[in-house]
LUMTI-348441 format. One record per residue (C-alpha): residue number from 1; x, y, z. Coordinates in Angstrom, 3 decimals. Layout:
N
<atom resi="NUM" east="X" north="Y" up="Z"/>
...
***
This chain:
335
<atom resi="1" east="-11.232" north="-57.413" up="-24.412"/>
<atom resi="2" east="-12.333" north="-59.022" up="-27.594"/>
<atom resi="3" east="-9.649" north="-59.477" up="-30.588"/>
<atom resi="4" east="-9.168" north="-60.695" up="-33.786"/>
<atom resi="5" east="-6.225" north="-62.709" up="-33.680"/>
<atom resi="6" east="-3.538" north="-64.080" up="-36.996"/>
<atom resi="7" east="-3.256" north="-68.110" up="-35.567"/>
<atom resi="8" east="-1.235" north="-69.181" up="-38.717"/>
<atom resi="9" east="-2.174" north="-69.863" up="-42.484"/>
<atom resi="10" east="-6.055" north="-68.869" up="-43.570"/>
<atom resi="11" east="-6.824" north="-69.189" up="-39.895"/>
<atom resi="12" east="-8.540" north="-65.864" up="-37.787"/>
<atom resi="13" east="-9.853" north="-65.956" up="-34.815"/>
<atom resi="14" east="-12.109" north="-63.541" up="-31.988"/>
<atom resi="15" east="-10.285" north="-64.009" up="-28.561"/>
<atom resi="16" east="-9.973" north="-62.484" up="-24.857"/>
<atom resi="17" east="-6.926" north="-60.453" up="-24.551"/>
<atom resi="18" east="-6.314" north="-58.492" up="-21.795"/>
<atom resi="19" east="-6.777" north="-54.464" up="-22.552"/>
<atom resi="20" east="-3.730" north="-52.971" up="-23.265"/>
<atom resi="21" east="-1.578" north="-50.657" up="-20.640"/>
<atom resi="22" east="0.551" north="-47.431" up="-20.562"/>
<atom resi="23" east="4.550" north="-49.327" up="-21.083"/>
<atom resi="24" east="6.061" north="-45.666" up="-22.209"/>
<atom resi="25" east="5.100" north="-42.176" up="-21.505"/>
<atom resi="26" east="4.355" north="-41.619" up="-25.319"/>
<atom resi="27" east="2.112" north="-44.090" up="-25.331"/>
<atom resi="28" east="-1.287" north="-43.976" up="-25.589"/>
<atom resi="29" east="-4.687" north="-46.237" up="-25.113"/>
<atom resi="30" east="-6.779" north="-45.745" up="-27.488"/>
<atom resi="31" east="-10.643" north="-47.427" up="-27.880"/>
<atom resi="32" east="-11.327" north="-48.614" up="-31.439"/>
<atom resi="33" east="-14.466" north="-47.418" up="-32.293"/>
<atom resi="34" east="-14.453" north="-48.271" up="-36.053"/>
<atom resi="35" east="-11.845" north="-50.371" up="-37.811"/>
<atom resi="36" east="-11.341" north="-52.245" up="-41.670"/>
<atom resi="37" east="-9.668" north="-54.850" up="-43.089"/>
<atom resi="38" east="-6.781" north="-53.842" up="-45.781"/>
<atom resi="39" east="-5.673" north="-55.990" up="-48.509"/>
<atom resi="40" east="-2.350" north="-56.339" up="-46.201"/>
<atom resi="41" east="-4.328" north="-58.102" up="-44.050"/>
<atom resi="42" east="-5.220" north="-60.784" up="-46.274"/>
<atom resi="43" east="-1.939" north="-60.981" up="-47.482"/>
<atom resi="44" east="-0.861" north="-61.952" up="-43.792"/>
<atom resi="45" east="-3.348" north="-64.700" up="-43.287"/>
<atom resi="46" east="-2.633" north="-65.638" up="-46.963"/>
<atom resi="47" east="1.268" north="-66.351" up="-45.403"/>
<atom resi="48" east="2.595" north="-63.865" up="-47.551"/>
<atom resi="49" east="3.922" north="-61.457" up="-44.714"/>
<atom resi="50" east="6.146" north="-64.274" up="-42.734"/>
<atom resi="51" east="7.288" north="-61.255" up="-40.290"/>
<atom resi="52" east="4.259" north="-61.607" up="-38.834"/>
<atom resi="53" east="3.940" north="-63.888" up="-35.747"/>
<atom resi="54" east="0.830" north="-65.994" up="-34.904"/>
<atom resi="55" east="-0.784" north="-64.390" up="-32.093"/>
<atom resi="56" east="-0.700" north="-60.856" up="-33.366"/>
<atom resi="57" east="-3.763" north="-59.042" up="-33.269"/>
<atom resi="58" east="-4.007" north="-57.922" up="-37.199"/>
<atom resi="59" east="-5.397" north="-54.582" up="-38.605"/>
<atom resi="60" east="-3.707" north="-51.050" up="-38.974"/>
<atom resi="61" east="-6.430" north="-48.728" up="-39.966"/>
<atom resi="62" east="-8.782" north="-47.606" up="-37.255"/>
<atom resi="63" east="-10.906" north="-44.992" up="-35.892"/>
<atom resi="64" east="-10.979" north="-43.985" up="-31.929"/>
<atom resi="65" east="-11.135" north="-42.416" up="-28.697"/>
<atom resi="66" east="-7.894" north="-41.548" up="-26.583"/>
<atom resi="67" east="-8.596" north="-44.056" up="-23.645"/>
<atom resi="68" east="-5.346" north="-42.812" up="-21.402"/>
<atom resi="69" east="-2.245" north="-41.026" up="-22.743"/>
<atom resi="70" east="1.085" north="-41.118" up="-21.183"/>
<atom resi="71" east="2.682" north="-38.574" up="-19.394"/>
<atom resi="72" east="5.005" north="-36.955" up="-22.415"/>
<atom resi="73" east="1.921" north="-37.153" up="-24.608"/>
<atom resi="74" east="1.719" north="-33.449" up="-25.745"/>
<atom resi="75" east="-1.486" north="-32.611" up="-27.775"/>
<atom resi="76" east="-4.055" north="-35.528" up="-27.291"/>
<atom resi="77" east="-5.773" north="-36.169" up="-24.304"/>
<atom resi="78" east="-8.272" north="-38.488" up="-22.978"/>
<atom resi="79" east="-11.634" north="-38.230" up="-24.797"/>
<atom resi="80" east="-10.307" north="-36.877" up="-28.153"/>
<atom resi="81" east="-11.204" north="-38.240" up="-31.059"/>
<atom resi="82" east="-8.581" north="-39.547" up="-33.298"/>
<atom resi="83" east="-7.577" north="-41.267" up="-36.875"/>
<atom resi="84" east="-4.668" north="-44.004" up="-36.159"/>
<atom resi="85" east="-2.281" north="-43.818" up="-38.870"/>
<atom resi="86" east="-1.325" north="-47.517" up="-40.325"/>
<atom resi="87" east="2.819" north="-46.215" up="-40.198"/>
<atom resi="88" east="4.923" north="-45.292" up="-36.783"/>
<atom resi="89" east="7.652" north="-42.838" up="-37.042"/>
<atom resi="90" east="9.671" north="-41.540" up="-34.347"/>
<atom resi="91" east="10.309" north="-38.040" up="-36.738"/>
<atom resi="92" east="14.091" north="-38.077" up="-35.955"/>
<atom resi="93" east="16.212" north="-41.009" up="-37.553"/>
<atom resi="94" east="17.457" north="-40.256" up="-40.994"/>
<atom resi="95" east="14.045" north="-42.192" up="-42.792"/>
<atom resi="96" east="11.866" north="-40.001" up="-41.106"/>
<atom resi="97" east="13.620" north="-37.048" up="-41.732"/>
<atom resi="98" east="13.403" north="-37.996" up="-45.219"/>
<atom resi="99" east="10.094" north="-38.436" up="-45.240"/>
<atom resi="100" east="10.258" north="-42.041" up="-45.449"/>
<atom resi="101" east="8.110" north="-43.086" up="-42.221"/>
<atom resi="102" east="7.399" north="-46.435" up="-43.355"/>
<atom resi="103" east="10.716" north="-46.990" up="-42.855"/>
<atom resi="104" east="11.505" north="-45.800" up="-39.472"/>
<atom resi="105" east="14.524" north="-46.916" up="-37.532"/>
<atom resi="106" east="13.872" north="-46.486" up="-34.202"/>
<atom resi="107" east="11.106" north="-49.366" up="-34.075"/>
<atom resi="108" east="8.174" north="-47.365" up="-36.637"/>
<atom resi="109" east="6.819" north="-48.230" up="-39.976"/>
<atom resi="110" east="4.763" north="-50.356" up="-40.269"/>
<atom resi="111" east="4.363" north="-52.032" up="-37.276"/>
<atom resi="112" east="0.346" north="-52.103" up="-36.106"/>
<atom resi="113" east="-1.254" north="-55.503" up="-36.849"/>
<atom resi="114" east="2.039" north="-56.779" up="-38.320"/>
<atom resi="115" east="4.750" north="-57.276" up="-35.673"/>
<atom resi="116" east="2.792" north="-55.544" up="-32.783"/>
<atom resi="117" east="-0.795" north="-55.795" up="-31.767"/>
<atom resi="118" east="-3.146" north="-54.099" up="-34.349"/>
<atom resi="119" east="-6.317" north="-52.163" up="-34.363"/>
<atom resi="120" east="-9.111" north="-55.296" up="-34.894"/>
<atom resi="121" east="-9.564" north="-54.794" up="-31.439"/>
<atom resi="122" east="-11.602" north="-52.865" up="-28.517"/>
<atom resi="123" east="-8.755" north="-51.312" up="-27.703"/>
<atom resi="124" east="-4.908" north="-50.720" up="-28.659"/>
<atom resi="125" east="-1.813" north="-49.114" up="-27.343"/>
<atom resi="126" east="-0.030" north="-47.088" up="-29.797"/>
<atom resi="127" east="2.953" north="-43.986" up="-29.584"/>
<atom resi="128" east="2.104" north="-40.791" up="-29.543"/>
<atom resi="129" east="5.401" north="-38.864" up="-29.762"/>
<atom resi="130" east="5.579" north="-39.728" up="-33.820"/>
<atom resi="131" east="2.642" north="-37.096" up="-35.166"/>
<atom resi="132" east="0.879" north="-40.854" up="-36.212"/>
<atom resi="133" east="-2.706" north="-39.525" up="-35.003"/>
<atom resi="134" east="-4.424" north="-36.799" up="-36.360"/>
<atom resi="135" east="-7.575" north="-35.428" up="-34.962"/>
<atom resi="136" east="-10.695" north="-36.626" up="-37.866"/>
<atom resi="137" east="-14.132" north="-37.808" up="-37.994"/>
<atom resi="138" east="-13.404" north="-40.659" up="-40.018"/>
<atom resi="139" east="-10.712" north="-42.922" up="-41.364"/>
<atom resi="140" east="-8.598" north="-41.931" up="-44.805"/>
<atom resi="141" east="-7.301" north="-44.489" up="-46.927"/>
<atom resi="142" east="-3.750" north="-42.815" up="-48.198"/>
<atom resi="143" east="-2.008" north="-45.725" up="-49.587"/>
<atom resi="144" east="-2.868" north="-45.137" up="-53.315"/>
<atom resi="145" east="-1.275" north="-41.770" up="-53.025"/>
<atom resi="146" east="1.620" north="-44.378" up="-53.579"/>
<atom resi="147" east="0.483" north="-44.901" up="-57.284"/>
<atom resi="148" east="-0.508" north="-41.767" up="-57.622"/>
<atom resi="149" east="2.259" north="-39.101" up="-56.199"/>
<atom resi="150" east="4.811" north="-41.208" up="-56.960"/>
<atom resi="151" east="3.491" north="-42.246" up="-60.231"/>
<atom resi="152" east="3.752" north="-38.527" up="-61.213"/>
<atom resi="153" east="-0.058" north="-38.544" up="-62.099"/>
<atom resi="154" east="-0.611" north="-34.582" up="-63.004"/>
<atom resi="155" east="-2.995" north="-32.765" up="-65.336"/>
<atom resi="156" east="-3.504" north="-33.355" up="-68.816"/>
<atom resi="157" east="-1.342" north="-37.531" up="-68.601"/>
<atom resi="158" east="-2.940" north="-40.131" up="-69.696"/>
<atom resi="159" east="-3.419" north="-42.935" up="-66.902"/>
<atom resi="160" east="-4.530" north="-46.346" up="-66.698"/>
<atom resi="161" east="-5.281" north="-48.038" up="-63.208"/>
<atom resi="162" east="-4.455" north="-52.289" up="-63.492"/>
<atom resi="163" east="-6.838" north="-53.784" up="-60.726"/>
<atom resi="164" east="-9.845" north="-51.918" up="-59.239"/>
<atom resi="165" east="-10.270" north="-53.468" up="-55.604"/>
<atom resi="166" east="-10.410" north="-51.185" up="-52.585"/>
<atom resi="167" east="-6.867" north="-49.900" up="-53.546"/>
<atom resi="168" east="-7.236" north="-49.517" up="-57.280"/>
<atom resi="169" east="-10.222" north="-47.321" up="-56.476"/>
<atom resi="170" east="-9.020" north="-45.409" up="-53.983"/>
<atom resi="171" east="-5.887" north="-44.674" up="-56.752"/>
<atom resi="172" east="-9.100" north="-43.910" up="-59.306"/>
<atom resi="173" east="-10.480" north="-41.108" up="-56.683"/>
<atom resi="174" east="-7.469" north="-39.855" up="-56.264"/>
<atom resi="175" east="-6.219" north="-39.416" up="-59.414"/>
<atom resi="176" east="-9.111" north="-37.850" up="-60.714"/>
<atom resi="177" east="-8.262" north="-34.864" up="-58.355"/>
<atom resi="178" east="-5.321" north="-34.051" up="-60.390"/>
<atom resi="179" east="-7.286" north="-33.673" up="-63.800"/>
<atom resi="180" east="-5.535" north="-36.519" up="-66.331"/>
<atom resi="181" east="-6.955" north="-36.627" up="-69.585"/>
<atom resi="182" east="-8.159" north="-39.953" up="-69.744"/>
<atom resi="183" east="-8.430" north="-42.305" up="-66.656"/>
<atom resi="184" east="-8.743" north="-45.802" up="-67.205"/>
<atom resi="185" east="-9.595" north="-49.069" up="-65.258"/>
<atom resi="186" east="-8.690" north="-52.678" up="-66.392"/>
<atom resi="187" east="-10.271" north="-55.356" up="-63.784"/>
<atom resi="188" east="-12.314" north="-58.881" up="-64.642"/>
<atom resi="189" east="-14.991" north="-57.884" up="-62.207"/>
<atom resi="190" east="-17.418" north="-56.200" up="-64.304"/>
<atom resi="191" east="-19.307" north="-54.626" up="-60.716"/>
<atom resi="192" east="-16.026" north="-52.984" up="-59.930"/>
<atom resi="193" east="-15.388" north="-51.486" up="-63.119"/>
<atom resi="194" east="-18.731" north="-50.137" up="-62.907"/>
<atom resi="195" east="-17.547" north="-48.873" up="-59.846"/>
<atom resi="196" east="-14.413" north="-47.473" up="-61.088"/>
<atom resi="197" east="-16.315" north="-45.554" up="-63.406"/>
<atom resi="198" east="-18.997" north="-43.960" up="-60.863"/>
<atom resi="199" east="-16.004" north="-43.173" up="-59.144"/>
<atom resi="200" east="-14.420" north="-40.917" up="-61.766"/>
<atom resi="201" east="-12.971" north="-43.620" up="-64.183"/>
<atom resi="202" east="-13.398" north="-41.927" up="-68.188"/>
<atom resi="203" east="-13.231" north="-45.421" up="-69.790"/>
<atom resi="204" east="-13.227" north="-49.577" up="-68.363"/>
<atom resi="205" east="-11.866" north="-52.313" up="-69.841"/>
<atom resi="206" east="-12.751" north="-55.954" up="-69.186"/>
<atom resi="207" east="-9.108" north="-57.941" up="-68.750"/>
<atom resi="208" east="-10.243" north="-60.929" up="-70.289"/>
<atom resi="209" east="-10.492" north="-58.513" up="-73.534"/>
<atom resi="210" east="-6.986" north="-57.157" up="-75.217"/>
<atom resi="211" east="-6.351" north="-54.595" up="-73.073"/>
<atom resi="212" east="-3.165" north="-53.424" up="-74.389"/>
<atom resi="213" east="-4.747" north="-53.377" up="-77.590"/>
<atom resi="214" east="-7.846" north="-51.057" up="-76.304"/>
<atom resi="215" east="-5.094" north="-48.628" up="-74.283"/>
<atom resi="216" east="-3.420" north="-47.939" up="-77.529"/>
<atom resi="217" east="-6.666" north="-47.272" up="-79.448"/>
<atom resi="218" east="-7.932" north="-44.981" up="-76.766"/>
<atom resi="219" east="-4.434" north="-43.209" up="-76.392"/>
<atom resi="220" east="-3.402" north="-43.446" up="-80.194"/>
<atom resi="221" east="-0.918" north="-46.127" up="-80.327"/>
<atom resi="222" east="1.474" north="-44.230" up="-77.132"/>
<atom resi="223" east="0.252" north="-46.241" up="-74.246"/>
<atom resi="224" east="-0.462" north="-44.570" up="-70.960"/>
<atom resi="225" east="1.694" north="-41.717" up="-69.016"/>
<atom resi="226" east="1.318" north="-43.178" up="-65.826"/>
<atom resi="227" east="0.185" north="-46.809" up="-65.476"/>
<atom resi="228" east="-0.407" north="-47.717" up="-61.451"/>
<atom resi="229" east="-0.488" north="-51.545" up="-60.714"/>
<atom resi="230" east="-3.068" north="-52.914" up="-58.045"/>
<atom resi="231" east="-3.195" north="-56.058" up="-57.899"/>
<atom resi="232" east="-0.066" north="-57.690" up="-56.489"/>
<atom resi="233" east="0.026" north="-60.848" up="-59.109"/>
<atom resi="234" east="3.145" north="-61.449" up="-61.863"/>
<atom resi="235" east="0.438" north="-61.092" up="-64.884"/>
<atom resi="236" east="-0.901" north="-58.161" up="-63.686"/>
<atom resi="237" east="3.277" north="-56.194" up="-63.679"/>
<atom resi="238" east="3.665" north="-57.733" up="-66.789"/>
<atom resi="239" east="0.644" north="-56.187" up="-68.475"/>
<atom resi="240" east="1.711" north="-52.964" up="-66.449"/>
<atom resi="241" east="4.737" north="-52.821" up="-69.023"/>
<atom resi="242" east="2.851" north="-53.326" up="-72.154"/>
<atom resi="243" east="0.738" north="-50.345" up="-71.505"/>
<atom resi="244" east="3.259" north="-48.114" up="-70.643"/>
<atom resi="245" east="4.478" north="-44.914" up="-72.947"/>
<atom resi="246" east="7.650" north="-43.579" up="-73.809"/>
<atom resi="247" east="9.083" north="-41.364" up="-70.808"/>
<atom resi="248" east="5.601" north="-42.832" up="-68.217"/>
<atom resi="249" east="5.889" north="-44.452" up="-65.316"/>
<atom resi="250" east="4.927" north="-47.751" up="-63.677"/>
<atom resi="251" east="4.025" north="-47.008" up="-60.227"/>
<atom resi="252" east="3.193" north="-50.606" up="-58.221"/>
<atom resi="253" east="0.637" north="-50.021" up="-55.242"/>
<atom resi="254" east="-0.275" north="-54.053" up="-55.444"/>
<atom resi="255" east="1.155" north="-56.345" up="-52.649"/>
<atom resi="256" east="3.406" north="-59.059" up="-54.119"/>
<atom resi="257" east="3.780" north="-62.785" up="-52.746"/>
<atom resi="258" east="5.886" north="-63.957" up="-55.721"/>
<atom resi="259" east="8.649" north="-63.021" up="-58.169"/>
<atom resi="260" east="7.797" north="-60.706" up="-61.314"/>
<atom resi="261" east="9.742" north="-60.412" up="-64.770"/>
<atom resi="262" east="10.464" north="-57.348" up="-65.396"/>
<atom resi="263" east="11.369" north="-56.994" up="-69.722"/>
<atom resi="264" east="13.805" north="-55.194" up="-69.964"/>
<atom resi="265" east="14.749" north="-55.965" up="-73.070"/>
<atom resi="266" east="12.270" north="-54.421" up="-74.251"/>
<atom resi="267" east="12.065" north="-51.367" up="-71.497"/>
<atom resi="268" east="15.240" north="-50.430" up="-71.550"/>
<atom resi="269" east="15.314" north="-47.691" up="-74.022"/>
<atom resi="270" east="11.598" north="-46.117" up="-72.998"/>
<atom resi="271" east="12.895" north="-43.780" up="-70.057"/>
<atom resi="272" east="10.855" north="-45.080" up="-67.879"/>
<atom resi="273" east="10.691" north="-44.676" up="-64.520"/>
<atom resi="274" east="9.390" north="-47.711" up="-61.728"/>
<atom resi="275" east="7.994" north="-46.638" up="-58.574"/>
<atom resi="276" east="7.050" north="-49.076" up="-55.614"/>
<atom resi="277" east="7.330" north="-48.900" up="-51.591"/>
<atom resi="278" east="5.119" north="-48.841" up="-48.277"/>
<atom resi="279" east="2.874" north="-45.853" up="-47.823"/>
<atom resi="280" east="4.782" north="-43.260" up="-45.805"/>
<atom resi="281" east="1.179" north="-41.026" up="-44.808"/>
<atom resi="282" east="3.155" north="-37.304" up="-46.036"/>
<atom resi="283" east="-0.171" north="-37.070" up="-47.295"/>
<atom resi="284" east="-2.488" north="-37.721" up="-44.769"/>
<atom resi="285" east="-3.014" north="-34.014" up="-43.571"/>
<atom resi="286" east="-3.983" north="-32.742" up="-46.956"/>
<atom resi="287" east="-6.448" north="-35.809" up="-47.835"/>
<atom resi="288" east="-8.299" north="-35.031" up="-44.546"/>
<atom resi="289" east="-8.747" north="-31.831" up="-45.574"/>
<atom resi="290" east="-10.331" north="-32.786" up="-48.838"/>
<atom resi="291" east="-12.774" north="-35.408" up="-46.879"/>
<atom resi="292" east="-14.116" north="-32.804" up="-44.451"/>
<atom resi="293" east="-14.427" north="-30.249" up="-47.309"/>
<atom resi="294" east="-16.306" north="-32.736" up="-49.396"/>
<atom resi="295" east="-14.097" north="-33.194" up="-52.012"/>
<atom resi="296" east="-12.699" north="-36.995" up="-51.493"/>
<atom resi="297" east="-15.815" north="-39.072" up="-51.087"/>
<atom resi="298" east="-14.532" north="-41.832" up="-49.376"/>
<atom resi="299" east="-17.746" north="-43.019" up="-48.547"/>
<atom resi="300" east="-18.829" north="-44.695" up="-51.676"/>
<atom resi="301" east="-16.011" north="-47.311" up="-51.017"/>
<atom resi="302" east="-17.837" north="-48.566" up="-47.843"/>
<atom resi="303" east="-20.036" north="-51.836" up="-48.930"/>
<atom resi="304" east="-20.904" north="-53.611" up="-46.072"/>
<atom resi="305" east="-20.602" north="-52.896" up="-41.986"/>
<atom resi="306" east="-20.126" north="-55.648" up="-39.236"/>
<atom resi="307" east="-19.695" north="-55.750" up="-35.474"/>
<atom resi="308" east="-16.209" north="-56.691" up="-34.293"/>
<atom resi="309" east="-16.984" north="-59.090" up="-32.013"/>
<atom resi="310" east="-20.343" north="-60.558" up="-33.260"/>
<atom resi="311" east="-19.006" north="-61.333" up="-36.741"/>
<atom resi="312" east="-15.870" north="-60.158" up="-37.260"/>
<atom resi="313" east="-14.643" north="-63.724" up="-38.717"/>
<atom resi="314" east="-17.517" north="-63.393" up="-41.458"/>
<atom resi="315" east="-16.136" north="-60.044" up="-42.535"/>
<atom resi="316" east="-13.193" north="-61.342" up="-43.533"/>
<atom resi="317" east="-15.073" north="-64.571" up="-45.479"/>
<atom resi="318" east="-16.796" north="-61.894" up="-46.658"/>
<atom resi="319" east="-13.865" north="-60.013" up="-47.569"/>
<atom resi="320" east="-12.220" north="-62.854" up="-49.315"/>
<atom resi="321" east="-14.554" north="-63.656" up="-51.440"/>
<atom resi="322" east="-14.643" north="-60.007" up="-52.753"/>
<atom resi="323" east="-16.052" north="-60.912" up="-55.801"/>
<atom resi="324" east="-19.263" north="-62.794" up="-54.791"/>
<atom resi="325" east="-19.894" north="-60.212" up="-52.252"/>
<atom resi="326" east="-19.225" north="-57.567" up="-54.069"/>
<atom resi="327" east="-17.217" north="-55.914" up="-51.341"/>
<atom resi="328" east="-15.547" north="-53.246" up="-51.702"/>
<atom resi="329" east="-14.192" north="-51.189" up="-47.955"/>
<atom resi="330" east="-15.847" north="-52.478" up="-44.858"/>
<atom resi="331" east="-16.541" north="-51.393" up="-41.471"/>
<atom resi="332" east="-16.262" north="-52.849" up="-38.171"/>
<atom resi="333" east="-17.355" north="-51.535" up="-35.357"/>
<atom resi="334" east="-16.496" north="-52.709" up="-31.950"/>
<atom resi="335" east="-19.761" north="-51.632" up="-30.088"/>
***
């Protein structure tokens, strides 16, 4: 079978591999029929994620048909059509109990396309006795429920969204379900703040302007209840805490590859809380009931489609060069 594979530093390439088999009887063999690249997955070939190995097949989001299950697979069988979660969990070690899947003990979290083959591939073998797949027509994003659960986003709070990439606007989409009072989006890519605000974004600020300066105008002088950083750069958590009110929260959804300051000498008396961590997917039942009823439109973050093995190395040129592509979420399919 055809796969993208990680071969060190900036470097991607398609390869044969053979097709995954049935190792334990909660496994199962799923075909990729659609799959995307995630920010993460730059982030690997950028060398920021050193725990994973060259030769891994990347990608952890991904769209399929149950190929073969394993014998203790209970509710899945061969032919269904299923949404592969980018987090394992076994649901029994004290993480999962907690909720906490992304930090699984018993060999889960995040483990697809990082230390374990991944789903830029025709097919992949994945576990089954973890509640990881959920039957849906098409993939949901739920990492910016990160920023926006844990940020404490709820109706009537003033929030401001740092970054507006894939991630930022998925955080601007689902925000805006929870009714804040003002939304905003800071990016230097004037087509994505134009996105941002199609997408539900009340206001957009360049960052080459003052942006602290503009969030205090527009939220007279107290700064922003909730400020969600999506980035993953040290300027971008810096500005993060000058637009940050009295009793908010900074909730950080961006990947980071270096060190950040944090100012606490000027934080420490705000009451402020700082939220930050891997995706744990508590939500991922509820969001895809919102996508089938219509009410998270997902597909307006879809820019561009390409075929896994025909040009799946110029999706992710394409990809990295966001900006000049104007790429937003993109699809590839494996047929």
């Amino acid at each position: 079978m055809k796969a993208l594979v990680y071969r060190g530093k900036n470097t991607i390439k398609l390869e044969d591999k053979p097709k995954p088999e049935i190792e334990d009887p909660t496994d199962a063999i799923v075909k990729i029929v659609h799959t995307t690249i995630c920010g993460s997955d730059l982030h690997i070939l950028q060398g920021h994620v050193p725990t994973c190995k060259e030769g891994v097949t990347i990608g952890h989001e991904g769209v399929g048909v149950i190929d073969q299950a394993g014998d203790a697979v209970r509710g899945f069988k061969k032919g269904d059509k299923v949404l592969i979660s980018c987090i394992t969990s076994c649901a029994s070690c004290p993480m999962c109990k907690k909720g906490m899947y992304s930090h699984c003990e018993k060999g889960g979290g995040w483990i697809l396309g990082h230390t374990v083959d991944g789903t830029q591939a025709e097919y992949v073998r994945i576990k089954l006795a973890d509640a990881s797949l959920h039957l849906v027509p098409e993939g949901v994003d739920e990492k910016a429920l990160v920023g926006v659960l844990a940020g404490d986003v709820t109706p009537g709070k003033s929030v401001v969204v740092v970054g507006t990439g894939p991630v930022g606007l998925a955080a601007i989409l689902t925000a805006k379900l929870l009714s804040p009072s003002i939304l905003i989006a800071v990016d230097k890519d004037v087509g994505r703040l134009e996105a941002a605000q199609k997408m539900g974004a009340s206001h957009k600020i360049n960052a080459d302007e003052d942006v602290k300066a503009k969030v205090m105008e527009l939220t007279d002088g107290r700064g922003c209840d909730v400020v969600i950083e999506a980035v993953g750069v040290p300027a971008s958590f810096e500005l993060c805490q000058d637009l940050v009110a009295f009793g908010g929260n900074i909730a950080n959804i961006g990947v980071h590859g270096a060190p950040c300051k944090l100012h606490i000498d000027k934080l420490w008396g705000y009451n402020i809380a700082i939220t930050m961590g891997f995706v744990n997917t508590t939500s991922t039942a509820s969001l895809m009931k919102m996508f089938a009823a219509g009410t998270l439109d997902l597909k307006q973050l879809i820019t561009h489609e390409f075929n896994l093995q025909k040009d799946g190395e110029q999706a992710y040129a394409t990809f990295g060069a966001a900006a000049q592509h104007k790429a937003l979420k993109m699809i590839m399919n494996t047929s």
